[in-house]
CHARMM internal coordinates of N, CA and C (Angstrom, degrees):
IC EDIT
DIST 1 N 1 CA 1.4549
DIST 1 CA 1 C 1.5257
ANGL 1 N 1 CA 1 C 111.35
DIST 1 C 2 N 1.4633
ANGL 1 CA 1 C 2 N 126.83
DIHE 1 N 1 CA 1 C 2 N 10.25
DIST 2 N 2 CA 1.1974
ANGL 1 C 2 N 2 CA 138.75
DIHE 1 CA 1 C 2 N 2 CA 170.03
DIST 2 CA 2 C 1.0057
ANGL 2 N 2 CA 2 C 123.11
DIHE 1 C 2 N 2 CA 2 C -81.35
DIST 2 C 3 N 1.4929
ANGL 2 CA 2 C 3 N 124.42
DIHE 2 N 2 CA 2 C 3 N -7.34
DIST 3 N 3 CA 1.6866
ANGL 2 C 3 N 3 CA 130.20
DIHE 2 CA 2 C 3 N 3 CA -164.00
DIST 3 CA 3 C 1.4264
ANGL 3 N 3 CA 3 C 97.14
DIHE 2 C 3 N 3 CA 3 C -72.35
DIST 3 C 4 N 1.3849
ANGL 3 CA 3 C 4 N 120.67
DIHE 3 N 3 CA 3 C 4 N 155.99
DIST 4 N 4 CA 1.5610
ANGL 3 C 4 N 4 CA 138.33
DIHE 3 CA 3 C 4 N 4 CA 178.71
DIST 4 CA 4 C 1.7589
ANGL 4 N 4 CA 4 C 99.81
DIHE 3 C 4 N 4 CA 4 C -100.42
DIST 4 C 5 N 1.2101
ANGL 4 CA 4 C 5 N 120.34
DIHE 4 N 4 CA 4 C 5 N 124.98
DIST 5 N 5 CA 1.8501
ANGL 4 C 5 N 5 CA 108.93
DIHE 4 CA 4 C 5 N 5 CA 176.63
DIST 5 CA 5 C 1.5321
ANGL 5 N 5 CA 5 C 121.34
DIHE 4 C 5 N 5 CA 5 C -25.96
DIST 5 C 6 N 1.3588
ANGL 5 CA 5 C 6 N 120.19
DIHE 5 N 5 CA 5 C 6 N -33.00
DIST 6 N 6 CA 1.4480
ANGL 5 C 6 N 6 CA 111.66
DIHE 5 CA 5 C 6 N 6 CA 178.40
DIST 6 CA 6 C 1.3516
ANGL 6 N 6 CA 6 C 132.21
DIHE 5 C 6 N 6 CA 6 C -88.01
DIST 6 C 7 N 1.6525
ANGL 6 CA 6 C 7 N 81.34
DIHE 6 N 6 CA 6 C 7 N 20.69
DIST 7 N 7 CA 1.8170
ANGL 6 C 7 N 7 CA 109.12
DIHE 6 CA 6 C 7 N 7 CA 176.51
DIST 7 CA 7 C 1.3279
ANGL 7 N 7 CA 7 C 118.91
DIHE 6 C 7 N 7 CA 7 C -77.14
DIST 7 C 8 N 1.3432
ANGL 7 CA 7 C 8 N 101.09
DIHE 7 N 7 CA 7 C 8 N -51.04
DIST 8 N 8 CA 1.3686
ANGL 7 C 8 N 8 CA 137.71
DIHE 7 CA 7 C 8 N 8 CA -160.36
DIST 8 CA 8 C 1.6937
ANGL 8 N 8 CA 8 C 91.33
DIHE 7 C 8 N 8 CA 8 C -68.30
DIST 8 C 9 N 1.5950
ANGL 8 CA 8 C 9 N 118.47
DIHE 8 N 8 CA 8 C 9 N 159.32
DIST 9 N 9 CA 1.2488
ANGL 8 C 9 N 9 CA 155.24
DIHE 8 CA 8 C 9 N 9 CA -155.27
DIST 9 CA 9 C 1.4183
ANGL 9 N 9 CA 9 C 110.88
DIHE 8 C 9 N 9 CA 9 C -102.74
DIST 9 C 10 N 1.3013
ANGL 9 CA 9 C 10 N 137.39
DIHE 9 N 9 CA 9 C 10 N 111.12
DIST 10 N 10 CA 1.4347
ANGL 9 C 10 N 10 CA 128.67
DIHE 9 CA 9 C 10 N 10 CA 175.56
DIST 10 CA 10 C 2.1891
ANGL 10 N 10 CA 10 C 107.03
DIHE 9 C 10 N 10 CA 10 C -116.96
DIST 10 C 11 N 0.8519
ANGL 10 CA 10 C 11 N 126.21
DIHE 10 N 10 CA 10 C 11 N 136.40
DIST 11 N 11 CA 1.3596
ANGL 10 C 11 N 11 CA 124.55
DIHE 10 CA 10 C 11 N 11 CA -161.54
DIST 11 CA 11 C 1.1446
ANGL 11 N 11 CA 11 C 103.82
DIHE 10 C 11 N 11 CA 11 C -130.89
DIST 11 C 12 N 1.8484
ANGL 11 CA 11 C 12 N 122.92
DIHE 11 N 11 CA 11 C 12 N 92.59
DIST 12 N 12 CA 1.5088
ANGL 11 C 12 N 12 CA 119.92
DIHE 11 CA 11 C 12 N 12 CA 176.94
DIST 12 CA 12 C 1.5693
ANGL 12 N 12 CA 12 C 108.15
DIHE 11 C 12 N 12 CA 12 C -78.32
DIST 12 C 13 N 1.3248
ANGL 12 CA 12 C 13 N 121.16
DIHE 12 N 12 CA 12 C 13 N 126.19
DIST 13 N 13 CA 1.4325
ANGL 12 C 13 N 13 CA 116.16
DIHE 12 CA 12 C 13 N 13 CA -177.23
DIST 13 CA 13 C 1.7436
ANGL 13 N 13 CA 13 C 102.56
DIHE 12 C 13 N 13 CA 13 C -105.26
DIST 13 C 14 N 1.2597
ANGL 13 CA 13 C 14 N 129.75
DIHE 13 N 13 CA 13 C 14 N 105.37
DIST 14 N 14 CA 1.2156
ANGL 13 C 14 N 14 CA 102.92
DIHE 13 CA 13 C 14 N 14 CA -158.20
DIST 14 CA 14 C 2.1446
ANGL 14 N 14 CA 14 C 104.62
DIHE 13 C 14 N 14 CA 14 C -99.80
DIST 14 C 15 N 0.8554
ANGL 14 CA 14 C 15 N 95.91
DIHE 14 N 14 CA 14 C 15 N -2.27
DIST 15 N 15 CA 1.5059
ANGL 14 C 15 N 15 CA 98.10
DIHE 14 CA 14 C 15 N 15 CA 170.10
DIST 15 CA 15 C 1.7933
ANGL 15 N 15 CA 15 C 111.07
DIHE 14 C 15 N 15 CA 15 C -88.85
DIST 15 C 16 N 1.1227
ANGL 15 CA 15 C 16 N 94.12
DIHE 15 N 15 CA 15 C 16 N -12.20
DIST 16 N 16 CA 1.9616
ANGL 15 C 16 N 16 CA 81.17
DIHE 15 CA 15 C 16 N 16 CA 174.27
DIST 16 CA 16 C 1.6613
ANGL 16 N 16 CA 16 C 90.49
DIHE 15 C 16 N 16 CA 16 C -118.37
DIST 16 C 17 N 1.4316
ANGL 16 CA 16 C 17 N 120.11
DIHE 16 N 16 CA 16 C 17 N 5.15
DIST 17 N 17 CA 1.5284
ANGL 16 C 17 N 17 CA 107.48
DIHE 16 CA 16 C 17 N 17 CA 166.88
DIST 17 CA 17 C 1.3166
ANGL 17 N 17 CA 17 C 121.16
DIHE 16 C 17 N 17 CA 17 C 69.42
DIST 17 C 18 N 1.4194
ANGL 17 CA 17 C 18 N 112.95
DIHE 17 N 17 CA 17 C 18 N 19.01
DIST 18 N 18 CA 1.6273
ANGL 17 C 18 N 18 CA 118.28
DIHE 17 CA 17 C 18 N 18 CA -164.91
DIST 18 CA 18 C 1.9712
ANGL 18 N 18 CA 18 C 108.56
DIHE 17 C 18 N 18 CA 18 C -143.61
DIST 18 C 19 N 1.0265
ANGL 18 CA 18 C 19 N 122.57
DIHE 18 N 18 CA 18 C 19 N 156.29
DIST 19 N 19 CA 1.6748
ANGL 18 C 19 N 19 CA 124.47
DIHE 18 CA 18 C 19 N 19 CA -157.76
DIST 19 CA 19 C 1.6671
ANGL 19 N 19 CA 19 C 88.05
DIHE 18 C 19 N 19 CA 19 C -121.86
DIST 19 C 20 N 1.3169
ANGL 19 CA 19 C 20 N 117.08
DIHE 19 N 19 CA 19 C 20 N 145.08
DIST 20 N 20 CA 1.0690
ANGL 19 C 20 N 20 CA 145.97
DIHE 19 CA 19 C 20 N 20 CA 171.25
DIST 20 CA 20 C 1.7271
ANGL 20 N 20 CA 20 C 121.26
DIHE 19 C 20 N 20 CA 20 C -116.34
DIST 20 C 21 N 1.5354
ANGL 20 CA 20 C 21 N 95.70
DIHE 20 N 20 CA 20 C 21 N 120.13
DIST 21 N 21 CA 1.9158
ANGL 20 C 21 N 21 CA 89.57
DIHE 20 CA 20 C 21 N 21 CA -167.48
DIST 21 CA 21 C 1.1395
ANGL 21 N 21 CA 21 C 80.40
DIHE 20 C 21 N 21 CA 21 C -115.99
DIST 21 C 22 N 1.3278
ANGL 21 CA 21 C 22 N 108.17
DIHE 21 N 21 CA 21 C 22 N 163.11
DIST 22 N 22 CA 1.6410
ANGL 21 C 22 N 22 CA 134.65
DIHE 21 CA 21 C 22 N 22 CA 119.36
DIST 22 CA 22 C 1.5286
ANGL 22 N 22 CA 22 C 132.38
DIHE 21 C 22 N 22 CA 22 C -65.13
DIST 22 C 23 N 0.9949
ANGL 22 CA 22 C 23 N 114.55
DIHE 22 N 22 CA 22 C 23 N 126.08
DIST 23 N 23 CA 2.0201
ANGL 22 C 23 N 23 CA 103.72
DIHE 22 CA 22 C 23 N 23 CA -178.23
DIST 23 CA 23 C 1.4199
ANGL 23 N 23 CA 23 C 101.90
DIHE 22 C 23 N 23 CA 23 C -107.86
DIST 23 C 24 N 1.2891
ANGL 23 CA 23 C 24 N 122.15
DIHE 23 N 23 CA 23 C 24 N -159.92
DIST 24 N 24 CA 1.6018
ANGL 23 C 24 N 24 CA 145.56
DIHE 23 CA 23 C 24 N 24 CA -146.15
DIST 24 CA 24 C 1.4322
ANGL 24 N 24 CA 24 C 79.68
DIHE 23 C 24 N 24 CA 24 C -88.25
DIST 24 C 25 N 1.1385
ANGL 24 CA 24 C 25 N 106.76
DIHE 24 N 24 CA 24 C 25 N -64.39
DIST 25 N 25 CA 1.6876
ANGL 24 C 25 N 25 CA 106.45
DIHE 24 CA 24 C 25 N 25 CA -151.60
DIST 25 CA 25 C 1.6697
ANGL 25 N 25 CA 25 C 106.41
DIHE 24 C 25 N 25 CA 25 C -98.28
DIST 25 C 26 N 1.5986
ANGL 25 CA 25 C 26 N 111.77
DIHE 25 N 25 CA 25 C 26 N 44.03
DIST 26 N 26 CA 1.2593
ANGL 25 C 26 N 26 CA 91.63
DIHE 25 CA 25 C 26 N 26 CA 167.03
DIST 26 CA 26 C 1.4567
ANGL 26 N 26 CA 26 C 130.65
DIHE 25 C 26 N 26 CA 26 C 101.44
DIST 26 C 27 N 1.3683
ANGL 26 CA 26 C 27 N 92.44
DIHE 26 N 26 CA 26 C 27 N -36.02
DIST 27 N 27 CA 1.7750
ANGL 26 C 27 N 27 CA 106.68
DIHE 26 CA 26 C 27 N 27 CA -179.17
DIST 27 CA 27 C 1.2007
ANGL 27 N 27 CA 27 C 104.45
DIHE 26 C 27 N 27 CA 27 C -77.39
DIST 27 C 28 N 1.2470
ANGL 27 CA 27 C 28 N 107.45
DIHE 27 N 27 CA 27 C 28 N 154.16
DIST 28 N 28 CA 1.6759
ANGL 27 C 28 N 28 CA 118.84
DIHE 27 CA 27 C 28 N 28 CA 150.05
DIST 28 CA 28 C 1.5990
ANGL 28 N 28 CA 28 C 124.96
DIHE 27 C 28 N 28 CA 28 C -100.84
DIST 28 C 29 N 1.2036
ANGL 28 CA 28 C 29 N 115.23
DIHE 28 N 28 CA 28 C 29 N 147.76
DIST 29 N 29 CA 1.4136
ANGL 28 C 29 N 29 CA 111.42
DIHE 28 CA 28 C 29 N 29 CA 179.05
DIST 29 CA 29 C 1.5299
ANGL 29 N 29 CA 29 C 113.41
DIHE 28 C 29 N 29 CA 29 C -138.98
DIST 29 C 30 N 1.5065
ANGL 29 CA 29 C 30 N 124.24
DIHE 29 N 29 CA 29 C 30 N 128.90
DIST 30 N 30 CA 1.0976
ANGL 29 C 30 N 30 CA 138.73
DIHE 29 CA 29 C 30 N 30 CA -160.31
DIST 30 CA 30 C 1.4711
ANGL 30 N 30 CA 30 C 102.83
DIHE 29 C 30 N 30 CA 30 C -109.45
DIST 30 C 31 N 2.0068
ANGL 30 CA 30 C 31 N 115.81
DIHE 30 N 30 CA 30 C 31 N 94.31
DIST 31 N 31 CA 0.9889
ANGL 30 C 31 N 31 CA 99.08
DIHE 30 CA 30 C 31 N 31 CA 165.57
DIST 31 CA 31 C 1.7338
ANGL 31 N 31 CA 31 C 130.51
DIHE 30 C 31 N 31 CA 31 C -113.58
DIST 31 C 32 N 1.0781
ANGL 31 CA 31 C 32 N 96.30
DIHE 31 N 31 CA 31 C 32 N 173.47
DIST 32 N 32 CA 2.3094
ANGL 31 C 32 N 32 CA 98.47
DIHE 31 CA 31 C 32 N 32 CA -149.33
DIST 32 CA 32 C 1.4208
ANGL 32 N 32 CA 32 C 95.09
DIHE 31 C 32 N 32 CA 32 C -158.00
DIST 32 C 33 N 1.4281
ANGL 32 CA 32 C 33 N 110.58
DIHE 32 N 32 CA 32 C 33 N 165.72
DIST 33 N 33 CA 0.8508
ANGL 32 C 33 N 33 CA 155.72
DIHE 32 CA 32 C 33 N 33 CA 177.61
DIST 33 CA 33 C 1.5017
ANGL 33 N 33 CA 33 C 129.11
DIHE 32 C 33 N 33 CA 33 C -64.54
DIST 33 C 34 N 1.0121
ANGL 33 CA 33 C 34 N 112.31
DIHE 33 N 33 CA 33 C 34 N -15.90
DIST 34 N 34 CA 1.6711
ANGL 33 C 34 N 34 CA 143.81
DIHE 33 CA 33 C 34 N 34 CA -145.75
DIST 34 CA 34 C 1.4757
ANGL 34 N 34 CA 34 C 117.79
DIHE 33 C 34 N 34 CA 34 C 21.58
DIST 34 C 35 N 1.8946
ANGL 34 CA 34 C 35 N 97.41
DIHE 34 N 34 CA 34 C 35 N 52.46
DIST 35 N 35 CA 1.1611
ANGL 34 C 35 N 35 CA 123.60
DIHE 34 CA 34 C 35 N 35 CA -172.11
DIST 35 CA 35 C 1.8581
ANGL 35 N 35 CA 35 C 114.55
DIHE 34 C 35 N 35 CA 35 C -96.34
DIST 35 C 36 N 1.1198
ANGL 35 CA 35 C 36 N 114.11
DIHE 35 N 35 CA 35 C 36 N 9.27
DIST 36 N 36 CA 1.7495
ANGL 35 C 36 N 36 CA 120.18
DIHE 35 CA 35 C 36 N 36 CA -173.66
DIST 36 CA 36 C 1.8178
ANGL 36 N 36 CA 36 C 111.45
DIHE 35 C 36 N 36 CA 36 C 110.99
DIST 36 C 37 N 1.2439
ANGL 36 CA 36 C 37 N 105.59
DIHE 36 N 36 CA 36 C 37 N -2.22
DIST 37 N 37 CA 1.3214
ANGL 36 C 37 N 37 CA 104.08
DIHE 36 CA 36 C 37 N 37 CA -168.29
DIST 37 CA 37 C 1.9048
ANGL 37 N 37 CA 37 C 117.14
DIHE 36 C 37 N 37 CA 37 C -68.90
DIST 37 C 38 N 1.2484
ANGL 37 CA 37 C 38 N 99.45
DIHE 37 N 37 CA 37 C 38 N -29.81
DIST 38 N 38 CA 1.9853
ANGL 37 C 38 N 38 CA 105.15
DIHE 37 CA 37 C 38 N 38 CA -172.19
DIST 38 CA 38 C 1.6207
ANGL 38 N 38 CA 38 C 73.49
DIHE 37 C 38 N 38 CA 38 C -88.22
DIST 38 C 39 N 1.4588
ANGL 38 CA 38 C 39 N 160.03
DIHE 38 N 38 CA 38 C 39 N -81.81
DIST 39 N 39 CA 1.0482
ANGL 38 C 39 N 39 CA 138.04
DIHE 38 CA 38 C 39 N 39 CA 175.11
DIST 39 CA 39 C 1.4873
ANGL 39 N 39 CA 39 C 134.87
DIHE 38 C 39 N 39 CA 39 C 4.37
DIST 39 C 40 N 1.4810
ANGL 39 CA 39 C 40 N 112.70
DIHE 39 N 39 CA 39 C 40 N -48.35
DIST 40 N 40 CA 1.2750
ANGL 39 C 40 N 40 CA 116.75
DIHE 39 CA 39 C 40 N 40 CA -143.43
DIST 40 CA 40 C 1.7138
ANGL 40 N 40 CA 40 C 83.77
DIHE 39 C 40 N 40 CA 40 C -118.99
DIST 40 C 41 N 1.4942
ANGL 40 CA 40 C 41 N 116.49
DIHE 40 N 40 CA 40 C 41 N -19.37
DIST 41 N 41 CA 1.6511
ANGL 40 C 41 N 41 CA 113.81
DIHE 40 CA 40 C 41 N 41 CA 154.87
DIST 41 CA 41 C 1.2906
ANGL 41 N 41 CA 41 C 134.35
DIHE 40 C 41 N 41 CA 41 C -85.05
DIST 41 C 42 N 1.2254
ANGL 41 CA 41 C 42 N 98.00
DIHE 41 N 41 CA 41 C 42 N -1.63
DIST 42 N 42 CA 1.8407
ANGL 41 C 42 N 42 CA 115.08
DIHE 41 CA 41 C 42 N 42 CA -158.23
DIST 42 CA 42 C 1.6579
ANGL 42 N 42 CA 42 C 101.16
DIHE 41 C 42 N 42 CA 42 C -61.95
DIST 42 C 43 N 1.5533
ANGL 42 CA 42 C 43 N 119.39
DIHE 42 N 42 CA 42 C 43 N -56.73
DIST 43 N 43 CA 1.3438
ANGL 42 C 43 N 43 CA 113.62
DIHE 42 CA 42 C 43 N 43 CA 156.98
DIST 43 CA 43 C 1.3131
ANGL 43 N 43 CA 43 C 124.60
DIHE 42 C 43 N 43 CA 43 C -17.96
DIST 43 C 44 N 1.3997
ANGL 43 CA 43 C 44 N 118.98
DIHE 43 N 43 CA 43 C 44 N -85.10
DIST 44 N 44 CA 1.4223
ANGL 43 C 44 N 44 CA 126.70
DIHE 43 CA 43 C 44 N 44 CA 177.52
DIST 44 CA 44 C 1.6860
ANGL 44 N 44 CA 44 C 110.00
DIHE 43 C 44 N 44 CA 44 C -46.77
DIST 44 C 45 N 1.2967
ANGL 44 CA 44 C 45 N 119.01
DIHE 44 N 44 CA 44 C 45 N -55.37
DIST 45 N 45 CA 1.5673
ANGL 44 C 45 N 45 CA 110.48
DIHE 44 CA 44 C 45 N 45 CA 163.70
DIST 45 CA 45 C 1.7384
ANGL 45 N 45 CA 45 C 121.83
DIHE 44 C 45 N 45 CA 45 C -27.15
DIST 45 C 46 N 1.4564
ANGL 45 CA 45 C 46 N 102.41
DIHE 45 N 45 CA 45 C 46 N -65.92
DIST 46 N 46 CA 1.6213
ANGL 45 C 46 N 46 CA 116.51
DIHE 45 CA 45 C 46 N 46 CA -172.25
DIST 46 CA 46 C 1.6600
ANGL 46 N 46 CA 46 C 97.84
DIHE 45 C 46 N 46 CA 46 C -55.04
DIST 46 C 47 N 1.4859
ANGL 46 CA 46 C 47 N 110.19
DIHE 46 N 46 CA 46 C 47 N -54.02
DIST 47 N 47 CA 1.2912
ANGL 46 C 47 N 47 CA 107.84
DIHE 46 CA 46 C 47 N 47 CA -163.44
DIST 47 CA 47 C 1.5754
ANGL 47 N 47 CA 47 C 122.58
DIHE 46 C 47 N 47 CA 47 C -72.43
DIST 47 C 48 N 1.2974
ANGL 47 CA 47 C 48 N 118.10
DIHE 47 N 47 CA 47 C 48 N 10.04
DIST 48 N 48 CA 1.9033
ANGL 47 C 48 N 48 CA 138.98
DIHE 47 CA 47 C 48 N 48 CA -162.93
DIST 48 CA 48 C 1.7646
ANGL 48 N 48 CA 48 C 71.19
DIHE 47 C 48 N 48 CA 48 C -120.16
DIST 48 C 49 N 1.1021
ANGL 48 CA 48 C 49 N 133.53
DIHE 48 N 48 CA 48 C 49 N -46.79
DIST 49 N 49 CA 1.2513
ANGL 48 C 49 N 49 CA 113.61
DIHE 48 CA 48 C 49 N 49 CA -178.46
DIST 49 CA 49 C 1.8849
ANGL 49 N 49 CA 49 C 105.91
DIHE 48 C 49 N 49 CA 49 C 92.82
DIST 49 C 50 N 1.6296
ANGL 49 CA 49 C 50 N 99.04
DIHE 49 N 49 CA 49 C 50 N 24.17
DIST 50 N 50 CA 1.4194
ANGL 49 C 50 N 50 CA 121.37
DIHE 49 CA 49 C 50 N 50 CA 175.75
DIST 50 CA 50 C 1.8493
ANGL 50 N 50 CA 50 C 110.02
DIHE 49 C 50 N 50 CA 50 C -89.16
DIST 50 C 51 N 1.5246
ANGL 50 CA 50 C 51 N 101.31
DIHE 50 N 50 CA 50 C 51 N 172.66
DIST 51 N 51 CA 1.3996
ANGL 50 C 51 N 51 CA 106.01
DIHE 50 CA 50 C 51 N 51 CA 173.36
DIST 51 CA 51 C 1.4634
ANGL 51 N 51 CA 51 C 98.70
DIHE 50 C 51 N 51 CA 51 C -126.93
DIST 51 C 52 N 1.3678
ANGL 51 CA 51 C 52 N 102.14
DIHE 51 N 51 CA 51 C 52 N 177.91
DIST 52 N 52 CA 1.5891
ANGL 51 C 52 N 52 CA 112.64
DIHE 51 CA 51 C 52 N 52 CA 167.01
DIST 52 CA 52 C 1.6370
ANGL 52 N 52 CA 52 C 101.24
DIHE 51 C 52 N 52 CA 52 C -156.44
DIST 52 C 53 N 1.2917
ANGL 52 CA 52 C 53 N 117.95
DIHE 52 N 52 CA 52 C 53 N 163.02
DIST 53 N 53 CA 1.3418
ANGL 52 C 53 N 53 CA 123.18
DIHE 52 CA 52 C 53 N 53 CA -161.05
DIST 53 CA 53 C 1.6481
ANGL 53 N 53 CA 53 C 130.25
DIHE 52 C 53 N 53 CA 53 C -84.53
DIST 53 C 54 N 1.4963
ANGL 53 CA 53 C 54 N 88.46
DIHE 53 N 53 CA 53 C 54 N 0.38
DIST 54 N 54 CA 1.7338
ANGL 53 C 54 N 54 CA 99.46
DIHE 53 CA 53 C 54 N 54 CA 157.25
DIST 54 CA 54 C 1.6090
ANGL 54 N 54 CA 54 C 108.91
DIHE 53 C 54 N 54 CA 54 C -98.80
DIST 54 C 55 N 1.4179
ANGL 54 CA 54 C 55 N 108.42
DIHE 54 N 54 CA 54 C 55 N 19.73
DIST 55 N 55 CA 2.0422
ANGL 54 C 55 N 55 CA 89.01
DIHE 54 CA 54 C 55 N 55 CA -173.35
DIST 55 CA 55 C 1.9286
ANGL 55 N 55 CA 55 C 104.22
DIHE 54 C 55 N 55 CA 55 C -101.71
END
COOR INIT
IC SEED 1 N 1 CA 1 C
IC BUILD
């Protein structure tokens, strides 16, 4: 919980058209288009054994 923001992780995915952060506390947040992209990660979500806020 010591990291400074330019610590933290940003993830341009450019085939699902959507950016992947890291935040303060740890989370990740997948933002899109609400073009198929949390869809087309949802696998990898389930399988990290993560949630997201439509599940």
């Amino acid at each position: 919980m010591r990291k400074d923001a330019s610590q933290f992780s940003k993830f341009v995915i450019p085939d699902l058209d959507c950016v992947l952060t890291e935040e303060w506390d740890y989370t990740f947040i997948i933002w899109h288009k609400n073009n198929g992209a949390v869809d087309a990660l949802r696998p990898y979500i389930l399988n990290s054994m993560l949630h997201h806020f439509s599940d």
